[in-house]
Biopython code that builds the backbone (N, CA, C, O; Angstrom):
import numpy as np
from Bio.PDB.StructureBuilder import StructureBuilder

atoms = [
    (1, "UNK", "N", (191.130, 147.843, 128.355)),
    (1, "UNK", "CA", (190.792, 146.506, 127.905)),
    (1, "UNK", "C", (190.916, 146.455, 126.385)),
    (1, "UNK", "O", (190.562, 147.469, 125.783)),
    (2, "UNK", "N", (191.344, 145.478, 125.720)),
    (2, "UNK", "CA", (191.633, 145.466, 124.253)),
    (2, "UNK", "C", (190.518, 144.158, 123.921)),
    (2, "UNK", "O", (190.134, 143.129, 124.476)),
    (3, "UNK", "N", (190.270, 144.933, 122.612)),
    (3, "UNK", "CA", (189.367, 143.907, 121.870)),
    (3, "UNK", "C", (189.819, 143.525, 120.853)),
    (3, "UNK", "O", (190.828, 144.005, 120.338)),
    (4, "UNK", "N", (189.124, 142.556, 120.368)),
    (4, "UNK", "CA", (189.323, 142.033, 118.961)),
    (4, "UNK", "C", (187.632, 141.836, 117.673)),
    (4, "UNK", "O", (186.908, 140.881, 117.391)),
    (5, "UNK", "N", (187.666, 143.251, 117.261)),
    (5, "UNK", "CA", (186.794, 143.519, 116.427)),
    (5, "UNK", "C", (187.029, 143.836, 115.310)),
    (5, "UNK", "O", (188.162, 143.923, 114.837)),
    (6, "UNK", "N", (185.659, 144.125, 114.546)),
    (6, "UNK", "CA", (185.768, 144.643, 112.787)),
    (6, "UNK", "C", (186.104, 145.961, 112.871)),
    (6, "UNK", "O", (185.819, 146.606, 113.879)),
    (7, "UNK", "N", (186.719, 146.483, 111.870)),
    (7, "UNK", "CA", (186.710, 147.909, 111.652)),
    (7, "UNK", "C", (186.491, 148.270, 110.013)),
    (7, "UNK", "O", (187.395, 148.254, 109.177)),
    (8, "UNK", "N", (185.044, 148.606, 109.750)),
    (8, "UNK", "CA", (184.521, 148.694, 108.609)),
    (8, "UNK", "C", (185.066, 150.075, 107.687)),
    (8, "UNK", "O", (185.054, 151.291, 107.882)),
    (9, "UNK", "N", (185.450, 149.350, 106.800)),
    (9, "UNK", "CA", (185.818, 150.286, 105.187)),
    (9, "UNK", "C", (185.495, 149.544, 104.162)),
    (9, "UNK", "O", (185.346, 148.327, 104.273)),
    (10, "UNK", "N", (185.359, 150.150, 103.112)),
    (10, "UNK", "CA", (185.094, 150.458, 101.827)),
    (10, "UNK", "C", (184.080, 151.193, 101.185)),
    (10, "UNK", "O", (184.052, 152.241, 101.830)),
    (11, "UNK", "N", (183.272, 151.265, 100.343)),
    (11, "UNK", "CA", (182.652, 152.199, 100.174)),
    (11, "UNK", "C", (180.993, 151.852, 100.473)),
    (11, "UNK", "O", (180.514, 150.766, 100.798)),
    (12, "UNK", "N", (180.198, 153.325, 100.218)),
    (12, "UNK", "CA", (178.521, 153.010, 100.788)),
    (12, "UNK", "C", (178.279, 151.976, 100.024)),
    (12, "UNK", "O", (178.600, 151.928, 98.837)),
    (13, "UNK", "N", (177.792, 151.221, 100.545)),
    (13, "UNK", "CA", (176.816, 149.813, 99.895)),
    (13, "UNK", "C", (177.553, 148.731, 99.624)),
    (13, "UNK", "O", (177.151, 147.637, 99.228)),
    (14, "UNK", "N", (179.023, 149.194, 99.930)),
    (14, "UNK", "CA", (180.311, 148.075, 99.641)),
    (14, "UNK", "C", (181.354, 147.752, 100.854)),
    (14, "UNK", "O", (182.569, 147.888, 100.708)),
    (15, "UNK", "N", (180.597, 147.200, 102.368)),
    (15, "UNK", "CA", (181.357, 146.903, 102.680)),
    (15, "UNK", "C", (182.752, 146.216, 102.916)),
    (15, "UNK", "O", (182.856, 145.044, 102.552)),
    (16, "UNK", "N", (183.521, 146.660, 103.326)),
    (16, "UNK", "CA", (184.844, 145.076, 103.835)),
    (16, "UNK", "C", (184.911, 145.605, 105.420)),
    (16, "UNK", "O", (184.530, 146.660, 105.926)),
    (17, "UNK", "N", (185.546, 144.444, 105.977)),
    (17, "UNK", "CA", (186.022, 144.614, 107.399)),
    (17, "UNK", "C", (187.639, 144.304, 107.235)),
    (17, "UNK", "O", (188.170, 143.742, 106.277)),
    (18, "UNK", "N", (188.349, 144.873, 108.549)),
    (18, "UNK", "CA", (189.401, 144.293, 108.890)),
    (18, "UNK", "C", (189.122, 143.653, 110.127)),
    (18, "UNK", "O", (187.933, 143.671, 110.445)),
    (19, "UNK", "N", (189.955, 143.059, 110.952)),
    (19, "UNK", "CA", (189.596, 141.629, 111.941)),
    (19, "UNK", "C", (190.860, 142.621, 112.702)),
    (19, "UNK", "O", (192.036, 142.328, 112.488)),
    (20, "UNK", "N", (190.509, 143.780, 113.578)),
    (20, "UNK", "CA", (191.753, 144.473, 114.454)),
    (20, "UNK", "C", (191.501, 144.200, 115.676)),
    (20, "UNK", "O", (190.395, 143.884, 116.116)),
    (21, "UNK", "N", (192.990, 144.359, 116.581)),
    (21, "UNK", "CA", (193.099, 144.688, 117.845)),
    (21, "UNK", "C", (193.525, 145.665, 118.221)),
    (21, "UNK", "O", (194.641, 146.118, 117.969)),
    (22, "UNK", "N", (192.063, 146.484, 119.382)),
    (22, "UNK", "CA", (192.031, 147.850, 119.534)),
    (22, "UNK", "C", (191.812, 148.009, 121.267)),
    (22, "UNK", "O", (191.446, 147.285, 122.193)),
    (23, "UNK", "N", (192.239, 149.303, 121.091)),
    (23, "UNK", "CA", (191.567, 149.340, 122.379)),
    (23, "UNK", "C", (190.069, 149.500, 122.634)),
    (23, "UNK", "O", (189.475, 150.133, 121.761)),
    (24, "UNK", "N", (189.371, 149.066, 123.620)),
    (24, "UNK", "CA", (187.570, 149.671, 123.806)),
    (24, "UNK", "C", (187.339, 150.847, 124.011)),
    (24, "UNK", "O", (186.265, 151.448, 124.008)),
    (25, "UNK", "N", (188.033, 151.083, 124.134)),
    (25, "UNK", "CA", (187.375, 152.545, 124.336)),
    (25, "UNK", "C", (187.653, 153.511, 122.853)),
    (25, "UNK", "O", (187.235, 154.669, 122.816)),
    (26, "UNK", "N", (188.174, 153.081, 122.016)),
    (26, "UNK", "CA", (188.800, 154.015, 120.786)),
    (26, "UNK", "C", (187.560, 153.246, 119.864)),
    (26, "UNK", "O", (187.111, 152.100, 119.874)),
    (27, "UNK", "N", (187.255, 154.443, 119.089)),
    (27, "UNK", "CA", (186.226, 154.551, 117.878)),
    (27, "UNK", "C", (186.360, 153.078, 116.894)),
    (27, "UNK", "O", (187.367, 152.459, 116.550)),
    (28, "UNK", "N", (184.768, 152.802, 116.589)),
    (28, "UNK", "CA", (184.821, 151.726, 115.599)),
    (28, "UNK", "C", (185.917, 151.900, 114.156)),
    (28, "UNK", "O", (186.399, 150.929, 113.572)),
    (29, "UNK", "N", (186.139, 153.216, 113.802)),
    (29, "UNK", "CA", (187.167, 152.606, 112.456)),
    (29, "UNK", "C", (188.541, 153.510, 113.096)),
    (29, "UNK", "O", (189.611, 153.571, 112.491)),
    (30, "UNK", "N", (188.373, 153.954, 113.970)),
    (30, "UNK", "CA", (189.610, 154.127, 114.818)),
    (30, "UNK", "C", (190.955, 153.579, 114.777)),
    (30, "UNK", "O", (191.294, 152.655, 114.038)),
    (31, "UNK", "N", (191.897, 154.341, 115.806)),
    (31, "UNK", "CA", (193.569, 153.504, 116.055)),
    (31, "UNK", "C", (193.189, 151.815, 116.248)),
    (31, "UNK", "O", (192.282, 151.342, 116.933)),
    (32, "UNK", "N", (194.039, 151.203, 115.540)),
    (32, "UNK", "CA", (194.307, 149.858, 116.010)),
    (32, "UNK", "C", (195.405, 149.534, 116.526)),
    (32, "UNK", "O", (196.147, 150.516, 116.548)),
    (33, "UNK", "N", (195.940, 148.500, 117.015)),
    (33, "UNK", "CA", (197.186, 148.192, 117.778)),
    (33, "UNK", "C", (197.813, 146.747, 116.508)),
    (33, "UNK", "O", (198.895, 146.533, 115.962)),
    (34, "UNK", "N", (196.692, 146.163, 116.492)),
    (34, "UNK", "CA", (197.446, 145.330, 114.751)),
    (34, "UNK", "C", (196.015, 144.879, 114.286)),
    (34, "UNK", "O", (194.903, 144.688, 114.779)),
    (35, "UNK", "N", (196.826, 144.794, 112.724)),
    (35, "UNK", "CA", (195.688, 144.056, 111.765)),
    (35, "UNK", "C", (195.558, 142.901, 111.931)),
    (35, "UNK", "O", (196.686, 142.587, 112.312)),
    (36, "UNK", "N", (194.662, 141.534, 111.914)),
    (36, "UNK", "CA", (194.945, 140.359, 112.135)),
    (36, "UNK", "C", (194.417, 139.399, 110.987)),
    (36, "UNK", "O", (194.722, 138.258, 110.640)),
    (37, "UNK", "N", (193.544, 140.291, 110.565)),
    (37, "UNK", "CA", (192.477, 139.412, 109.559)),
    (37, "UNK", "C", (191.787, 140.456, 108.478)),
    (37, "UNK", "O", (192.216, 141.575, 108.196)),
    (38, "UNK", "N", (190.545, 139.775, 107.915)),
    (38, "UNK", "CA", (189.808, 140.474, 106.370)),
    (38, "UNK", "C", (188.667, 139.777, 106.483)),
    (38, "UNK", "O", (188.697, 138.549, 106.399)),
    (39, "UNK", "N", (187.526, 140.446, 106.684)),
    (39, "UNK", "CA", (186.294, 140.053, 106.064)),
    (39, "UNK", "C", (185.772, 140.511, 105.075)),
    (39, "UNK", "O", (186.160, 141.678, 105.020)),
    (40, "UNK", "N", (184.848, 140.220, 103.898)),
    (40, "UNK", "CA", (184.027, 140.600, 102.989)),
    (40, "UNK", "C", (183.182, 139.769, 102.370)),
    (40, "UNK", "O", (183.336, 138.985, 101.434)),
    (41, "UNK", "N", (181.865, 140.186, 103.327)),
    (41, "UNK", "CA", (180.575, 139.660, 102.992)),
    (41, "UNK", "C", (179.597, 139.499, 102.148)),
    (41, "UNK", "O", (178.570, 138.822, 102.102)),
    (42, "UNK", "N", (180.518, 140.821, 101.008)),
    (42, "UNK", "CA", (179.387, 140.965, 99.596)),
    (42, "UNK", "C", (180.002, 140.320, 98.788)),
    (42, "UNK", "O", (179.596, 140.691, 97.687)),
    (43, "UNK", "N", (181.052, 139.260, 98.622)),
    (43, "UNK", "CA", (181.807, 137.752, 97.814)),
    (43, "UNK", "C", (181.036, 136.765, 97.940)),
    (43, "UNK", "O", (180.362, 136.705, 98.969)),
    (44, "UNK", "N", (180.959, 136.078, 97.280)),
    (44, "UNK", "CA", (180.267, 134.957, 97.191)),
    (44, "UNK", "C", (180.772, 133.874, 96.830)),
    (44, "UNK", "O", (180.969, 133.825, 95.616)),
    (45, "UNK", "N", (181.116, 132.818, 97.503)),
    (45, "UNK", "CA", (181.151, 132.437, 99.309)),
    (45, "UNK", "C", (181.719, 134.147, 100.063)),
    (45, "UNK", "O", (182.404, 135.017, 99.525)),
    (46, "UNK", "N", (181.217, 134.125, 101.205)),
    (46, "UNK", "CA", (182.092, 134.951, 101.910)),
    (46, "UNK", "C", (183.265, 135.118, 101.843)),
    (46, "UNK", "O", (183.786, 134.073, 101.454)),
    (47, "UNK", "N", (184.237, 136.164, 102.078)),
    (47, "UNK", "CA", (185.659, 135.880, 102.539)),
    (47, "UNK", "C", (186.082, 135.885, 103.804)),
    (47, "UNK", "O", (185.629, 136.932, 104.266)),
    (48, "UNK", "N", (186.553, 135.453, 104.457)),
    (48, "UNK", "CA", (187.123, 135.216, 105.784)),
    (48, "UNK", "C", (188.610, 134.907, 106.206)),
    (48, "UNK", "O", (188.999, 133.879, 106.761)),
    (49, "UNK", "N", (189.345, 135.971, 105.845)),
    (49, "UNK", "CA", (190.913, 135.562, 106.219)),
    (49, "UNK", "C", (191.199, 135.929, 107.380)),
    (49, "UNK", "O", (190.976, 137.117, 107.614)),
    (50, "UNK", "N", (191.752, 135.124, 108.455)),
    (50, "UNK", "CA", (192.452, 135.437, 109.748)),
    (50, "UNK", "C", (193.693, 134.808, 110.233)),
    (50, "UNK", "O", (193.753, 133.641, 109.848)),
    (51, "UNK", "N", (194.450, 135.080, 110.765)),
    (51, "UNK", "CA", (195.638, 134.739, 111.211)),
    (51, "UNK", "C", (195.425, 134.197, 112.606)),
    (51, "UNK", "O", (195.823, 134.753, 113.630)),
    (52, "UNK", "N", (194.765, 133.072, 112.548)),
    (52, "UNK", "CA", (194.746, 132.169, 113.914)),
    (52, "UNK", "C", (195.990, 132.495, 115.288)),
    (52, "UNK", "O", (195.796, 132.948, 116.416)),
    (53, "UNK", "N", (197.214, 132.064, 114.639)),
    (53, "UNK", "CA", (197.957, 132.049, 115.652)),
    (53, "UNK", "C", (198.107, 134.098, 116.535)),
    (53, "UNK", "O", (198.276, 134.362, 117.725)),
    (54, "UNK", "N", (197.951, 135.126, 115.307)),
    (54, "UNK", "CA", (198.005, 136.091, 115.982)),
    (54, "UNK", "C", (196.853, 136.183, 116.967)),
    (54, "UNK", "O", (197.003, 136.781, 118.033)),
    (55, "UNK", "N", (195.482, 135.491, 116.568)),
    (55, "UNK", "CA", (194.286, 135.590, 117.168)),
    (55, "UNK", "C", (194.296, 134.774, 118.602)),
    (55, "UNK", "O", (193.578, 134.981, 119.580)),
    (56, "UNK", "N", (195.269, 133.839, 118.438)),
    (56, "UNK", "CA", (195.347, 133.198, 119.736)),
    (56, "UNK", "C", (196.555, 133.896, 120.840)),
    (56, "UNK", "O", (196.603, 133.811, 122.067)),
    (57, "UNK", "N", (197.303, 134.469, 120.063)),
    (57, "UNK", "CA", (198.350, 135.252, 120.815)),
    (57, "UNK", "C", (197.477, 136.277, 121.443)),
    (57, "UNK", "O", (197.501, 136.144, 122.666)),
    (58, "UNK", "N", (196.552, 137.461, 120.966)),
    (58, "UNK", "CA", (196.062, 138.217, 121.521)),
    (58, "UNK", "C", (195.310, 137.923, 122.613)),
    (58, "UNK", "O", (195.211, 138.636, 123.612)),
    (59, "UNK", "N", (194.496, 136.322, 122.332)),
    (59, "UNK", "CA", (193.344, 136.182, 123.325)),
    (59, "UNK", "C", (194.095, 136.162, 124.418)),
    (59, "UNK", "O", (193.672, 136.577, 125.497)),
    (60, "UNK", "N", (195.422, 135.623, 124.231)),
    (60, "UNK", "CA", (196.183, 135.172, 125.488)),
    (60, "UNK", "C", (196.692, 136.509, 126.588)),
    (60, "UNK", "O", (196.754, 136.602, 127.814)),
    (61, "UNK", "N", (196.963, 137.324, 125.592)),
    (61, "UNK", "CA", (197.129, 138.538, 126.409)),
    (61, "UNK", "C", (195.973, 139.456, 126.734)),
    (61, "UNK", "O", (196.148, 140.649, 126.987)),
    (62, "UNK", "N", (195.047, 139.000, 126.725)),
    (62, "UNK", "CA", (193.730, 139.423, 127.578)),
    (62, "UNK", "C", (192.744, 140.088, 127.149)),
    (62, "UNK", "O", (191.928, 140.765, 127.774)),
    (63, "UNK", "N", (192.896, 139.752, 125.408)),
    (63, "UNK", "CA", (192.193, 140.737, 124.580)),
    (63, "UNK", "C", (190.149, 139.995, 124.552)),
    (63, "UNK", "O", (189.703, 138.941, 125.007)),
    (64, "UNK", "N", (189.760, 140.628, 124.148)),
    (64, "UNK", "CA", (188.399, 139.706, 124.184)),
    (64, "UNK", "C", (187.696, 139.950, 123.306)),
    (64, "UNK", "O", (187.497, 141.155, 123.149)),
    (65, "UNK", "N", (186.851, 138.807, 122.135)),
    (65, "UNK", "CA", (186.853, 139.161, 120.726)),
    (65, "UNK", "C", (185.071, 139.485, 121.098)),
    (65, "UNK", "O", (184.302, 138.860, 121.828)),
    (66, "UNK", "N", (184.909, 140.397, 120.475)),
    (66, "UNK", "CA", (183.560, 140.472, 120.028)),
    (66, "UNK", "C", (182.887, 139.782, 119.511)),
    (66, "UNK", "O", (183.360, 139.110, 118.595)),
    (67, "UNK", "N", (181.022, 139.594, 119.983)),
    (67, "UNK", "CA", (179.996, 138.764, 119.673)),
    (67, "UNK", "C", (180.433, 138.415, 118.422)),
    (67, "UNK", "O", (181.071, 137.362, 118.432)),
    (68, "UNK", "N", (180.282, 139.062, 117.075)),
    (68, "UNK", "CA", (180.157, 139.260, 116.092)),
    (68, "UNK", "C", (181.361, 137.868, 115.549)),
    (68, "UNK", "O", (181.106, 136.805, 114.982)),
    (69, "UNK", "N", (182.709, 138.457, 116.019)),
    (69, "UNK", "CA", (184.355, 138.006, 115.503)),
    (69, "UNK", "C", (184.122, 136.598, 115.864)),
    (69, "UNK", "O", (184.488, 135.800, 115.001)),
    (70, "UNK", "N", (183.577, 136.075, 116.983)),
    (70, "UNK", "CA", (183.148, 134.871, 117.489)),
    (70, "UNK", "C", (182.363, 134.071, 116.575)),
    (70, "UNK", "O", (182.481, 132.930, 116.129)),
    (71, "UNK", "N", (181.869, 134.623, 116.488)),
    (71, "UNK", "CA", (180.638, 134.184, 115.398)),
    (71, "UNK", "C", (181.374, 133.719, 114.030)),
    (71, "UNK", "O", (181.599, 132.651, 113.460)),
    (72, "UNK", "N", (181.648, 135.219, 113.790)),
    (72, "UNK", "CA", (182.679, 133.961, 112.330)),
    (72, "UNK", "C", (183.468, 133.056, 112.471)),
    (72, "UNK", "O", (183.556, 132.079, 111.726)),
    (73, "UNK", "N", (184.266, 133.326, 113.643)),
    (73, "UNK", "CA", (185.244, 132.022, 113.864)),
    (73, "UNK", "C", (184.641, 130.927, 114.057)),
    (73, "UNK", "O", (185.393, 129.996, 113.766)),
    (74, "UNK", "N", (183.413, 130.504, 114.488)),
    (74, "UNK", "CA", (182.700, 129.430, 114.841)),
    (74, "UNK", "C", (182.248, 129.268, 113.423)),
    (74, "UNK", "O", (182.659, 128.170, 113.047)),
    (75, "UNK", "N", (181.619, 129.842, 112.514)),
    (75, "UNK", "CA", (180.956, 129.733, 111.716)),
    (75, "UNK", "C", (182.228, 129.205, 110.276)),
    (75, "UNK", "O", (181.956, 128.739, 109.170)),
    (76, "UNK", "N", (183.378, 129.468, 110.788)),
    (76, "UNK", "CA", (184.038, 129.273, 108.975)),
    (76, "UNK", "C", (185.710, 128.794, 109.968)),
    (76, "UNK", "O", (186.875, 129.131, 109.757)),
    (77, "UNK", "N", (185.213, 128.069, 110.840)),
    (77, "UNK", "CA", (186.827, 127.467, 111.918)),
    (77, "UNK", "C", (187.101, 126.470, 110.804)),
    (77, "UNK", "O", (188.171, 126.648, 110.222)),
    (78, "UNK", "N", (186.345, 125.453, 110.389)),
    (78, "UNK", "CA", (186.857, 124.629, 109.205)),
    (78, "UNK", "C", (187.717, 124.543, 108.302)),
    (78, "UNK", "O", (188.598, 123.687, 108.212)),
    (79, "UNK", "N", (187.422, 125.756, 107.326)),
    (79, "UNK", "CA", (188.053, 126.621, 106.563)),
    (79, "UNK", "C", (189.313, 127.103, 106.822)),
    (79, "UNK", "O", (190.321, 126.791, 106.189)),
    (80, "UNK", "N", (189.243, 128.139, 108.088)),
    (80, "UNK", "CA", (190.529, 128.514, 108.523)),
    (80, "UNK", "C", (191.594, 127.169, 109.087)),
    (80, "UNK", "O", (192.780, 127.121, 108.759)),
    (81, "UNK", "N", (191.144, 126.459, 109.691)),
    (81, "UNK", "CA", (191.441, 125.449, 110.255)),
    (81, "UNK", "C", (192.901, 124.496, 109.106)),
    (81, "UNK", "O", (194.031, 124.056, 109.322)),
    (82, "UNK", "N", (191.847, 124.602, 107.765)),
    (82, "UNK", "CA", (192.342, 124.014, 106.636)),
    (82, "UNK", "C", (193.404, 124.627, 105.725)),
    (82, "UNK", "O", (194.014, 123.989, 104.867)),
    (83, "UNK", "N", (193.593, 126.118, 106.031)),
    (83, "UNK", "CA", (194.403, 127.217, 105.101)),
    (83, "UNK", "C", (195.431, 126.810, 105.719)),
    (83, "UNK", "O", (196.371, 126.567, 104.963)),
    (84, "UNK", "N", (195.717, 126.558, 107.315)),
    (84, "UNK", "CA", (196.851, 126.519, 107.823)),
    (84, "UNK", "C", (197.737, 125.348, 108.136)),
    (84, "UNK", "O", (198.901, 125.289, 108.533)),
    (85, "UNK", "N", (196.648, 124.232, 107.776)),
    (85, "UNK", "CA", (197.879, 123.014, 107.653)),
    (85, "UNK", "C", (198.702, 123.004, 106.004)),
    (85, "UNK", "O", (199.598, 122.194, 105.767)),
]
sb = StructureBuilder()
sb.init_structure("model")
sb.init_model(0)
sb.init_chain("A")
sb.init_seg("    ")
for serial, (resi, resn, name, xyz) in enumerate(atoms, 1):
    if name == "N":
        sb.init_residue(resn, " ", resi, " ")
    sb.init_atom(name, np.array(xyz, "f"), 0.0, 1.0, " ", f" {name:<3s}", serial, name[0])
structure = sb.get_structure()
């Protein structure tokens, strides 16, 4: 089953995420299958870059995004919504 989760880097006390599609069963900063997106929560506003259309391509092929990935997309869809027209 493939997901669509964070995979946390940067340094102690300095997170970033990437927005990957992985398999479930492979380790949180583990193999990915592609990059799709960028989070970083210690910016102010947040940052939130994602590539919608790859994100909708994956869902389509049966991937399933995590609580979390959901959450931002609901929380900053506006935003993204707006980068891409």
């Amino acid at each position: 089953m493939l997901r669509i989760r964070l995979s946390r880097y940067g340094h102690k006390h300095n997170p970033h995420y990437k927005i990957v599609v992985a398999d479930a069963k492979s380790p949180r900063d583990g193999k990915y299958i592609e990059k799709i997106g960028y989070y970083n929560p210690r910016m102010n506003p947040k940052l939130l870059e994602i590539n919608l259309e790859k994100f909708k391509y994956w869902v389509e092929k049966g991937a399933q995004p995590t609580e979390t990935v959901k959450k931002l997309i609901q929380r900053y869809q506006d935003k993204l919504l707006n980068k891409t027209k």
